[in-house]
C-alpha positions as a printed NumPy array, in Angstrom:
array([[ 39.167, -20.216,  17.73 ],
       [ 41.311, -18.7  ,  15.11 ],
       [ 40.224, -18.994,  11.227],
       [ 42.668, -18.71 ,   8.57 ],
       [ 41.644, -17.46 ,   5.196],
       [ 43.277, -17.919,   1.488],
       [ 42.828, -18.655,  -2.188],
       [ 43.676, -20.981,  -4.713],
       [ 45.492, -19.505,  -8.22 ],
       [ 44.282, -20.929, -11.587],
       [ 45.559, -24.246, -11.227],
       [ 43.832, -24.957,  -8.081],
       [ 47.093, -24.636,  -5.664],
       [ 47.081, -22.845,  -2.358],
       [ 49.481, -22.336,   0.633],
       [ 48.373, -21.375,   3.965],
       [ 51.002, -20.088,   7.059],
       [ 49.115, -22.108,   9.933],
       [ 48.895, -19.859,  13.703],
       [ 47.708, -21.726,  16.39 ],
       [ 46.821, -25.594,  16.262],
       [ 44.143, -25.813,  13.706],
       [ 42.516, -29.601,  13.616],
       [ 40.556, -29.285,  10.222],
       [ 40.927, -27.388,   6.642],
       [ 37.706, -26.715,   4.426],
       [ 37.184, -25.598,   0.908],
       [ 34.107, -23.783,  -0.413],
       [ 33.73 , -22.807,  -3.769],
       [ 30.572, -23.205,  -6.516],
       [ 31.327, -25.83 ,  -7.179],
       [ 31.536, -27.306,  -4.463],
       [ 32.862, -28.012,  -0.64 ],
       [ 35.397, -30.154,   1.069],
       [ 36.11 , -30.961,   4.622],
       [ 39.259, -32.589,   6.043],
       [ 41.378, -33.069,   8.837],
       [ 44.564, -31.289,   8.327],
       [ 47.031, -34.04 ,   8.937],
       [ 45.346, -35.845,   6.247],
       [ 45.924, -33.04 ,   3.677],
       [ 49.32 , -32.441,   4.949],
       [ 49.768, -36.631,   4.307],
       [ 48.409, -36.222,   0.545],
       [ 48.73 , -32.607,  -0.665],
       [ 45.201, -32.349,  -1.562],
       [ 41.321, -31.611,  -0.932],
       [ 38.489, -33.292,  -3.645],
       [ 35.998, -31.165,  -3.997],
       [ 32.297, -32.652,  -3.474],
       [ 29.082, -31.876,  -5.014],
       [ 26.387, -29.038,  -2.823],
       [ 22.981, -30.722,  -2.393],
       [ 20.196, -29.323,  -1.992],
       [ 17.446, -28.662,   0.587],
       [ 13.72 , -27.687,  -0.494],
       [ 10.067, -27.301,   0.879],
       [  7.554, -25.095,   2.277],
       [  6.679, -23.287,   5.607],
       [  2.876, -22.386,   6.514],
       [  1.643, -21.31 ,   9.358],
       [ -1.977, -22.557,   9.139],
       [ -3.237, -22.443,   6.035],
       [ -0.939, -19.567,   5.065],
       [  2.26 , -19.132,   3.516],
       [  4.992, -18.305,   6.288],
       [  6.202, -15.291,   4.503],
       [  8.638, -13.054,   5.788],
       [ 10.305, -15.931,   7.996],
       [ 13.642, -18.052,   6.844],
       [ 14.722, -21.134,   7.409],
       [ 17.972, -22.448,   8.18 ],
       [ 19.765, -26.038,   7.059],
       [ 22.835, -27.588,   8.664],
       [ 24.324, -31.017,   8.156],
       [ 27.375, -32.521,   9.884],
       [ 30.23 , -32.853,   6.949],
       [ 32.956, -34.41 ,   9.22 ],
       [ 32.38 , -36.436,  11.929],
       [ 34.693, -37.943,  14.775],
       [ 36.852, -40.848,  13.461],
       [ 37.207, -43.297,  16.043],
       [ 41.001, -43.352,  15.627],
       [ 41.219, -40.133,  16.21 ],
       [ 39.573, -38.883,  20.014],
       [ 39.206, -35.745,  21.327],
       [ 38.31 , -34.331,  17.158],
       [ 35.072, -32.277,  16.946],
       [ 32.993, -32.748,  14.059],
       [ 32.617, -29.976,  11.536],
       [ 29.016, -28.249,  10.979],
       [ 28.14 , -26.648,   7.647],
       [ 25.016, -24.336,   7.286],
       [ 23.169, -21.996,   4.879],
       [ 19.718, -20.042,   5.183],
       [ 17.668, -18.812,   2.625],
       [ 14.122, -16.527,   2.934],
       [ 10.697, -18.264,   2.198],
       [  9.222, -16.865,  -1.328],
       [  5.531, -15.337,  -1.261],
       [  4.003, -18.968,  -1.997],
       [  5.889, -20.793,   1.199],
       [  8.623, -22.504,  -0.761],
       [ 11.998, -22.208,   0.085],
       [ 15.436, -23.815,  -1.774],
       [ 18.827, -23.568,  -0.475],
       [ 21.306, -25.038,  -3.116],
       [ 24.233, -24.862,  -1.234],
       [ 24.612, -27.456,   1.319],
       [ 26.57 , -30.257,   1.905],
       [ 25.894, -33.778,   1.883],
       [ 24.85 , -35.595,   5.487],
       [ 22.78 , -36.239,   8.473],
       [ 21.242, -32.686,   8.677],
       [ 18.031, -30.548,   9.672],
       [ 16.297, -27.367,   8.881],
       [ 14.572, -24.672,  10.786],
       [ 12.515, -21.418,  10.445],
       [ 12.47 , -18.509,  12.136],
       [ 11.35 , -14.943,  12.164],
       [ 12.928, -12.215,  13.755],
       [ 10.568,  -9.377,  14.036],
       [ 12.096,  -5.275,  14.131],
       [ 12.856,  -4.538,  17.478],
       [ 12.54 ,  -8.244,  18.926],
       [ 15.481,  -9.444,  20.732],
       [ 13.806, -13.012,  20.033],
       [ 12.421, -15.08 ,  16.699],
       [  9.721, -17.055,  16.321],
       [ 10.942, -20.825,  15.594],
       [  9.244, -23.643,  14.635],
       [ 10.03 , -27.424,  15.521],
       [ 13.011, -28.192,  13.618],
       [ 12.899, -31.443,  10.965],
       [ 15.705, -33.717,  10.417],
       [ 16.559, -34.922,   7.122],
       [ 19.293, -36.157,   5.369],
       [ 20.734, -34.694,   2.063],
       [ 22.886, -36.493,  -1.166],
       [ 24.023, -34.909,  -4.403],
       [ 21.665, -35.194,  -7.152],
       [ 18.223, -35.841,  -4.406],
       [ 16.813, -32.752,  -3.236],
       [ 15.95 , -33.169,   0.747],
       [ 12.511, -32.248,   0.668],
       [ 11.176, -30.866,   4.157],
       [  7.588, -29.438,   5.286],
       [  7.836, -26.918,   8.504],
       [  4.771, -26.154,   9.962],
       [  1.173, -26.92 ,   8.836],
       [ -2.047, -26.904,  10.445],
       [ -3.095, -24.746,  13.227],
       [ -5.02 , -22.366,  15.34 ],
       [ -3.229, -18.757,  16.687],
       [ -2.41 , -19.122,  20.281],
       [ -2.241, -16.101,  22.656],
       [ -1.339, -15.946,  26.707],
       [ -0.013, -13.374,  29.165],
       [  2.853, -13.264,  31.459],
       [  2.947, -11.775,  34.608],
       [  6.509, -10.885,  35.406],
       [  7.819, -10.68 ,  39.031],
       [  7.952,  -7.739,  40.788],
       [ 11.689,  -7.789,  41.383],
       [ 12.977,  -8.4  ,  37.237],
       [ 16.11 ,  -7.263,  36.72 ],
       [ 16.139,  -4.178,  34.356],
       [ 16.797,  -5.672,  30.598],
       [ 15.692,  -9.172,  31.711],
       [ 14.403, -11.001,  27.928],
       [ 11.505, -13.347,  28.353],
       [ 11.239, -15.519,  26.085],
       [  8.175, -18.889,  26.022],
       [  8.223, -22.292,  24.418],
       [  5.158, -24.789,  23.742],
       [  6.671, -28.167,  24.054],
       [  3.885, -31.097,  22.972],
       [  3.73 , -33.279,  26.12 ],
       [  4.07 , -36.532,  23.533],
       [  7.711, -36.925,  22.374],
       [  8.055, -36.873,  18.366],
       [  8.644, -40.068,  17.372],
       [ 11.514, -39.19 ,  15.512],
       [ 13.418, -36.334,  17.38 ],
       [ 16.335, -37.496,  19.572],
       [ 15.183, -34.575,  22.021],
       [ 11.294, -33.017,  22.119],
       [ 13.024, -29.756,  22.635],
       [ 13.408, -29.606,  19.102],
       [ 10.045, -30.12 ,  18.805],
       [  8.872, -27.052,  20.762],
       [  7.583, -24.029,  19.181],
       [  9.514, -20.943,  20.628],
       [  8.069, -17.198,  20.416],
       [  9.531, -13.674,  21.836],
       [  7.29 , -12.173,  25.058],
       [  6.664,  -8.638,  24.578],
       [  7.574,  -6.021,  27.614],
       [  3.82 ,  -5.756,  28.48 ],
       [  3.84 ,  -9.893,  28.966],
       [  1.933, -10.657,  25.543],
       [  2.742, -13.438,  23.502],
       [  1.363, -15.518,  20.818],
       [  1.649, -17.973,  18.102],
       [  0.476, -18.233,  14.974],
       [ -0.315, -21.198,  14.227],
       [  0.035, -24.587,  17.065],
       [ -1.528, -27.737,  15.842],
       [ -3.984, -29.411,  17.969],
       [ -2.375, -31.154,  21.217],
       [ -1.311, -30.93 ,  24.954],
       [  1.36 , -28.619,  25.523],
       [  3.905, -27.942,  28.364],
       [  4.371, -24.11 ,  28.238],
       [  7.707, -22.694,  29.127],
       [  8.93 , -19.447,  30.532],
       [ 12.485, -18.266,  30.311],
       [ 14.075, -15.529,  31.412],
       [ 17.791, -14.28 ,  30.681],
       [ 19.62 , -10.446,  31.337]])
């Protein structure tokens, strides 16, 4: 994919020498954003800007604050037009770290059908920590409110690799509930993934009560 760059002077004009075959054109500023198929901006000569919205809410792990994790929102801005096969839609996404109390705000992102996740990468992990992403759906001027995680007990297992693992193999583990979400479209999303350390420990901090398929993956 090629991405083409430029700016717009004081009047809000731009110009743009196109490579390639791009499909769509975007515009980010503080504003705000705008999304739009090229040939429709080539048609009228212009992109509208549209309000950010915002995403808000807390991670815990238990009864404590997720601190030191971050959480990620993403909301389809552009989606295909009937009219129109064979055009991808167009994916916006910002991330911002969870405070000291659990709460988390990201102010910039744009209006749709979208969801949020947290992670935690820990130094020297090749893995993060995730917990089950929520959907939720964000509009200018009402704050998506989302809660990730909650209630739980610390979970802890061993692996025992095979004798013949490729050197720099990365295990990684998953607990997916064994009853679907009733909202998720797939219970992957539901599943709480976790890094295996190179001596085969793992653990989670916090898994709410439940039956549990667990999952070991392996990738080099």
């Amino acid at each position: 994919n090629t991405s083409l760059t430029t700016f717009t002077d004081a009047r809000g004009r731009f110009s743009i020498s196109l490579r390639g075959r791009p499909r769509w054109i975007a515009a980010v500023s503080d504003a705000g954003y705008s999304v739009a198929w090229l040939a429709d901006v080539q048609s009228s000569g212009k992109l509208v800007l549209q309000p950010w919205c915002m995403v808000q809410g807390t991670v815990q792990l238990g009864a404590e604050p997720a601190v030191g994790w971050r959480v990620t929102a993403s909301a389809t801005v552009a989606r295909r037009p009937k009219q129109r096969p064979g055009r991808e839609p167009v994916d916006f996404e910002g991330s911002a770290p969870v405070a000291d109390n659990g709460t988390f705000k990201l102010t910039r992102v744009p209006a749709g059908d979208g969801s949020a996740e947290a992670t935690r990468l820990d130094p020297g992990s090749a893995e993060p920590f995730t917990l089950p992403i929520v959907d939720c759906t964000v509009a200018p001027g009402a704050p998506a409110t989302v809660q990730l995680g909650g209630p739980g007990r610390r979970v802890t297992g061993h692996v025992t690799f095979p004798a013949s693992v490729p050197a720099g193999t990365v295990y990684t583990g998953s607990l997916v509930p064994l009853i679907p979400h009733p909202t998720q479209r797939n219970n992957y999303y539901n599943a709480y993934r976790f890094p295996i350390n190179s001596d085969g420990s793992w653990h989670f901090a916090a898994i709410p009560p439940g039956r549990y398929t667990l999952a070991i993956r392996g990738e080099h």
